[in-house]
N, C-alpha and C positions, 0 to 999 in steps of 0.2 A: 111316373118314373123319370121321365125328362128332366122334370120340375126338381127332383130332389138331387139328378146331376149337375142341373146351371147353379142350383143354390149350394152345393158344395163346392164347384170349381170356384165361383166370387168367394167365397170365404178362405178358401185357398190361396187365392191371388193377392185378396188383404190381410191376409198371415203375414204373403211373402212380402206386401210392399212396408209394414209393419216394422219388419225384421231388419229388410234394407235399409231402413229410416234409423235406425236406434242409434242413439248418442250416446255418449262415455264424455267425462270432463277430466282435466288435472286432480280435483279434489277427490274423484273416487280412487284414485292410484294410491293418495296418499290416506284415505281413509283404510283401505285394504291393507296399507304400510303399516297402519298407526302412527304417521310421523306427525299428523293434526295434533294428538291427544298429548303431546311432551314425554314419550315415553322414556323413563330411567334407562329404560336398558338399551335405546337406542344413543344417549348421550353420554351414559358413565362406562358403558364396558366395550375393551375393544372386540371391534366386530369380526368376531371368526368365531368356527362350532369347533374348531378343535384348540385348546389353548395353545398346544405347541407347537402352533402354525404362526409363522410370524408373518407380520403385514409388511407387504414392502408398498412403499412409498415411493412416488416417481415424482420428480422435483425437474421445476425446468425455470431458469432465469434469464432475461435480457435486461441488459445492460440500456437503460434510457441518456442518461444523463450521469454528469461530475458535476456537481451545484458548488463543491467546496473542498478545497486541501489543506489545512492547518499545519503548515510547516511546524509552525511553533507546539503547537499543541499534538501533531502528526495523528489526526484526527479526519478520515474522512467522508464527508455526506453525499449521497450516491442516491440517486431514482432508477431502481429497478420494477421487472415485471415478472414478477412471481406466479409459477403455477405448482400446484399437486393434486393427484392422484390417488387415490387409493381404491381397495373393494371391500364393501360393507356385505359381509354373507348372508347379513338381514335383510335386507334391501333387495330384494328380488322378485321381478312379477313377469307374466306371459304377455307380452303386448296382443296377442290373440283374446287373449279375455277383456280387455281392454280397448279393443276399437284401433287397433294398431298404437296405440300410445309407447315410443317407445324411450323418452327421453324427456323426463321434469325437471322443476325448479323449486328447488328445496332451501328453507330460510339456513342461514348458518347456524345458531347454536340449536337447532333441534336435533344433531345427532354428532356422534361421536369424531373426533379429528384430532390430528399427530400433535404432539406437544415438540413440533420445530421451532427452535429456534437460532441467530446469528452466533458464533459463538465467539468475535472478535466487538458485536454493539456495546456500544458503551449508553446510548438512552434509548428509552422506549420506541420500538419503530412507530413512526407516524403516516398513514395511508387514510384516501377516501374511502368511508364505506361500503361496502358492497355487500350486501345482506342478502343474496341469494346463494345455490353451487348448483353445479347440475347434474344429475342421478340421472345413469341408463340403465336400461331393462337387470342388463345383470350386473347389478349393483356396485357399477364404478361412478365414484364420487370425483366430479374434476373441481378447482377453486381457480377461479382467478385476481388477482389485486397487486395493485402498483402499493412499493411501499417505499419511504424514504430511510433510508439505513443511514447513521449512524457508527461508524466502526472505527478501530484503531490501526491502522498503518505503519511500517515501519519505513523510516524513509533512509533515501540515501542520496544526499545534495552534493556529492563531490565534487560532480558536473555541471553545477548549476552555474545559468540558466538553462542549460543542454541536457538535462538529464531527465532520467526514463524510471516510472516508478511501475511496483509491484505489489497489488493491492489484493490480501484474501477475504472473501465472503463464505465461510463455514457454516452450511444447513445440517442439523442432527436434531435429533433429540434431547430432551433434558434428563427426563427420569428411565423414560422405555429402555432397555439393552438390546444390543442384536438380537437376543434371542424372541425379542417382542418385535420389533420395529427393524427395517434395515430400508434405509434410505439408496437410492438409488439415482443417476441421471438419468433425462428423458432422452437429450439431447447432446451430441458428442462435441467435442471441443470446435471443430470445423461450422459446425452450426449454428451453433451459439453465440460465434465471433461473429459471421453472417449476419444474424437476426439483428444483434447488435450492434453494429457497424453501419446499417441501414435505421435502424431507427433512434441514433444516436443525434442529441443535440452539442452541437459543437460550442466549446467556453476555450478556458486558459488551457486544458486539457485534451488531447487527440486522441482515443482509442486504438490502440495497438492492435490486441488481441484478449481473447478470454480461455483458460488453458479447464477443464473441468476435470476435477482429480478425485476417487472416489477412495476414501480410506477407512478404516476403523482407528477407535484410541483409546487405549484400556488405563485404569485408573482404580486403585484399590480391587485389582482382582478380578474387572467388570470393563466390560468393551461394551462399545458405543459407535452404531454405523454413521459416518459422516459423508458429505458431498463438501470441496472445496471450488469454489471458480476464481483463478487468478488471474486477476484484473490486469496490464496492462496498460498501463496510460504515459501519454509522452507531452509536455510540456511545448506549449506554444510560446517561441521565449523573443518574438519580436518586441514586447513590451521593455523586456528588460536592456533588449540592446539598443533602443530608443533611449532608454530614460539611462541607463546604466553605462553599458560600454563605446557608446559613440561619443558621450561626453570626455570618456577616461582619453578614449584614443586622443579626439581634437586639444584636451590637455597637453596631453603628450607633447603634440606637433608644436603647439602656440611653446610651449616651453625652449624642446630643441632650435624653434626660430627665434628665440630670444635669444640666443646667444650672439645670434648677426645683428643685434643693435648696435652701434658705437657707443662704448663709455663714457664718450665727453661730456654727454648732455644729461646725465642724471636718470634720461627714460629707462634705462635698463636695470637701473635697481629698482626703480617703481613696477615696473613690470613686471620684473619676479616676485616682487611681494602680492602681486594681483595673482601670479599662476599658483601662486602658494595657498593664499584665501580659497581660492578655485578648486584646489586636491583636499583645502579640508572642507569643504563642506560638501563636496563630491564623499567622502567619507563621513560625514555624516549619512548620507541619503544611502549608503551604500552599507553603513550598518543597522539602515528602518527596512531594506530589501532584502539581505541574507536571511535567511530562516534560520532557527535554533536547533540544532541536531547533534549526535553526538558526530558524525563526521562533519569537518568542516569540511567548505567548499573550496574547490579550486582558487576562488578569487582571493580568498583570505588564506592560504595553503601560506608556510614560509617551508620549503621546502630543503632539504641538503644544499651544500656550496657543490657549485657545479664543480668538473674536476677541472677545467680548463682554470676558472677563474682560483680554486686552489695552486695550481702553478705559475698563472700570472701574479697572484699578489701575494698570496701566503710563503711563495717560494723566492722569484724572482725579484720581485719591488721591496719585500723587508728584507733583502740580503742587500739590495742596494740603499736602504735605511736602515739596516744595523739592527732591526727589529727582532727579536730572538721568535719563531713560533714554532720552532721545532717540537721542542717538552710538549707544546698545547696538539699541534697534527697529531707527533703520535700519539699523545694518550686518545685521542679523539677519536684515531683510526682502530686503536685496539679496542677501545671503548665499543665501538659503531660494531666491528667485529663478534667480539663478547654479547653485546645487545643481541646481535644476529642470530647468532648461535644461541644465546640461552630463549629468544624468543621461539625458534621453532624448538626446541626443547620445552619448553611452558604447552605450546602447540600441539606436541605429540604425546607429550603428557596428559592433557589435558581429555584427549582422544579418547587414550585409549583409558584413562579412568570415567570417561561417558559412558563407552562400550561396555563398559564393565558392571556399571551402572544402571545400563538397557538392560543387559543379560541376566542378571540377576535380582529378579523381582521378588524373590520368596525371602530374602533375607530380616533379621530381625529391626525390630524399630533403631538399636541402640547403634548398629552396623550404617545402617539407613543416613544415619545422623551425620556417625561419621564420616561417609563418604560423600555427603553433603557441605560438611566443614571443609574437608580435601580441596573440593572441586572449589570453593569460593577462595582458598588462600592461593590456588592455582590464577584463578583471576584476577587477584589482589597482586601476585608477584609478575604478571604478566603485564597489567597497567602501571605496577613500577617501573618496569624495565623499559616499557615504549616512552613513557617519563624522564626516565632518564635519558633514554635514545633523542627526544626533542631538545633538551637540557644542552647534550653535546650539542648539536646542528645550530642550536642560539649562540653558544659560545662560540665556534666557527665562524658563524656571521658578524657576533660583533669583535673576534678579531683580523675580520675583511675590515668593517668599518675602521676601527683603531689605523690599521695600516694606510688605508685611503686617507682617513684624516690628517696623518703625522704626513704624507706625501703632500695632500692640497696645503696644510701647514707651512710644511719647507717651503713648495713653491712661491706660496702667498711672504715670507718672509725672505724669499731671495730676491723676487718682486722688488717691495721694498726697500732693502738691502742697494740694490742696484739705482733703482732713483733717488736712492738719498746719496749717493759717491756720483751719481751724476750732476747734482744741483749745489753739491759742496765745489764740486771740478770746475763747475761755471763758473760759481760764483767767487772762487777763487783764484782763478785764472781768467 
C-alpha cells in the first residue's frame, strides 16, 4: 500500500512539473486567429458582428520635419509620424489559454484596415516599410509609420520674408461614410504641438504650433468623418535679410551720400550710374526670391499715395506749377470711394448668396447651376472693381511723378537759365 502511494504522489509531482513547464508561441495565437491562413474575411470585410456599428478610428500625427515650401508651386513636403487604431471583433483570444500572451505582431495586408487618406496630397505618399502592426488580446489593432506627404497649401507672402504660414493635413476616409467609419483624434491640440515641437527638425521653417480640428463634410447627400491638423509654421527669414534687405538698405545710404560728392570732378555722375546698375540688379535677385502668389508681397506692394504726400505735391507744388490735378484727385477720390463701397457690397453679397448656398442643399440641378454662375460673376465683378481700385492708385502716382518731374524740370532749367545770364554778364562786361 506504501508503494502504490509513493508511486502515485511522483506521478503527481511530474503531472504538476509537466504543466508548469508548458510553452505557447506567437504562431499558435495566430493559428487560433487564422490570420496564418490569409483569411478573406479577415482582409475584405470590416470587422464588426453587427454592421451598424461603425468603427471608429483613432488617428494620432506628429509633426517631424518641413523638407520643402514651394512658393511658386504652394506645394508642401512634410515628414510626419503617423499612427491608428482600430478594433477588429474578430481578433480576439484569452491570454489565459495562451500562456499569458497578450500582445502580437501581425504582417500588414493580412487583415483588414481604414481606407485613410490626405485629402489636400497631391502625389502618392512615400514612407519606409514597415510590415508588421500590433494586435492585443482584445482585438485593438495599432499601425505605426512615418510618411512623407506631399500636400497643397495656400500661402499668404504679404509679409514676406516675415510671414507665418498655415498649413492643413486632412485624415478621412475615401469610400466608408460616417455611418461606417468615423475618424477620431488620439491626441488634443496641446499635445500634438508638444510631441512636435520636440521632435521637430529645424530647416528655413520654425514650427509654431499644431491646432487638431475634428469635422465631418457631406458631399452628394453623404457625410464623411474627417480629422484636420493645422500646421503652423514661421519662416526663418535671416537668409533673406542677408542676401535681400541689407543690400537694398546699404543702397540706400551709398545713394543719399552721393549727393555730398562735389560736381566738379565728374565722380558724381559716375557714381549714380554705379547706384543705378546696383538697384537693377538688386531687382533682378529680388524678382528670382519673391515667390509667385496671388497676393503680392509687401516688397513689391505699390501701395495708395500717402495723404501727406497728396497735399504736399498734388495740392501745393502743382498750384505753385500751375499744374491742373484737380479733375484727376477728385475722380480718384470718388472713384476709391465708389471702389469702397461697391466692394464690401460684392462682399456681402457674395455672403450671403454662400449661406444661401450652404442652406439649401436639396435644390434642383438647374437651381444649383445657377447659383453657381451667380456666385462666379460675383467674383468676376469683385476682381473688376479691385482692378480698377489699382488702376486709380497707378494714376495717382504717376501724377505724383508728372508733378515731381515738371518741378526737377523748372529747376534744372532755371539752373541753366542762371549760368548762361551769368557768363554772357561776364563776358560782356
Amino acid at each position: 500500500m506504501t508503494r502504490w502511494l509513493i508511486f502515485i504522489l511522483v506521478n503527481y509531482v511530474a503531472l504538476g512539473l509537466t504543466a508548469s513547464q508548458e510553452t505557447c508561441s506567437y504562431w499558435d495565437v495566430m493559428s487560433n486567429l487564422s490570420i496564418a491562413d490569409a483569411n478573406p474575411r479577415l482582409m475584405s470585410v470590416r470587422p464588426v458582428t453587427d454592421w451598424r456599428e461603425p468603427s471608429i478610428i483613432r488617428i494620432d500625427v506628429t509633426l517631424h520635419a518641413t523638407l520643402d515650401l514651394d512658393e511658386k508651386l504652394q506645394i508642401l513636403t512634410s515628414l510626419v509620424r503617423f499612427q491608428m487604431s482600430w478594433k477588429n471583433q474578430f481578433l480576439t483570444w484569452d491570454p489565459q489559454n495562451f500562456c499569458g500572451i497578450s500582445k502580437i505582431s501581425i504582417p500588414v495586408d493580412s487583415v483588414w484596415k481604414p481606407d485613410l487618406f490626405v485629402s489636400e496630397m497631391t502625389e502618392d505618399p512615400q514612407s519606409p516599410t514597415v510590415p508588421f502592426m500590433s494586435l492585443s488580446s482584445d482585438g485593438t489593432i495599432n499601425q505605426w509609420k512615418p510618411i512623407r506627404i506631399v500636400s497643397t497649401c495656400s500661402l499668404d507672402i504679404y509679409k514676406f520674408p516675415f510671414d507665418t504660414q498655415k498649413c492643413n493635413l486632412t485624415f478621412g476616409p475615401y469610400v466608408h461614410t460616417v455611418q461606417d467609419i468615423v475618424v477620431v483624434p488620439k491626441s488634443n491640440s496641446s499635445a500634438v504641438t508638444q510631441a512636435s515641437q520636440e521632435n521637430y527638425a529645424k530647416s528655413e521653417w520654425l514650427l509654431g504650433k499644431v491646432d487638431v480640428l475634428s469635422n465631418n463634410v457631406s458631399t452628394e447627400e453623404k457625410e464623411w468623418s474627417q480629422v484636420t491638423y493645422q500646421i503652423t509654421i514661421r519662416r526663418v527669414p535671416i537668409l533673406y535679410v542677408i542676401n535681400l534687405i541689407v543690400p537694398a538698405g546699404f543702397l540706400v545710404l551709398v545713394d543719399v551720400a552721393s549727393m555730398f560728392i562735389p560736381m566738379e570732378g565728374g565722380e558724381r555722375l559716375g557714381f549714380k550710374i554705379t547706384v543705378v546698375l546696383g538697384f537693377s540688379v538688386l531687382l533682378l535677385i529680388l524678382n528670382d526670391l519673391l515667390p509667385n502668389s496671388e497676393v503680392t508681397p509687401i516688397l513689391a506692394v505699390r501701395p495708395d499715395v500717402p495723404q501727406w504726400l497728396k497735399i504736399w505735391v498734388l495740392k501745393h507744388l502743382a498750384f505753385i506749377l500751375r499744374i491742373d490735378t484737380g479733375e484727376v484727385s477728385e475722380s480718384n477720390v470718388a472713384g476709391v470711394r465708389n471702389t469702397n463701397k461697391a466692394t464690401s457690397v460684392v462682399e456681402k453679397e457674395a455672403d450671403i448668396q454662400t449661406r444661401r448656398c450652404l442652406q439649401k442643399e436639396h435644390d434642383s440641378a438647374e437651381i444649383k447651376l445657377l447659383k453657381k454662375v451667380l456666385l462666379e460673376l460675383l467674383m468676376i465683378r469683385r476682381h473688376m472693381i479691385m482692378s480698377k481700385r489699382e488702376e486709380e492708385a497707378k494714376s495717382e502716382w504717376n501724377m505724383v511723378a508728372f508733378v515731381l518731374d515738371r518741378f526737377i524740370l523748372i529747376c534744372y532749367l532755371l539752373t541753366v537759365f542762371i549760368i548762361l545770364i551769368t557768363v554772357v554778364v561776364v563776358w560782356a562786361f
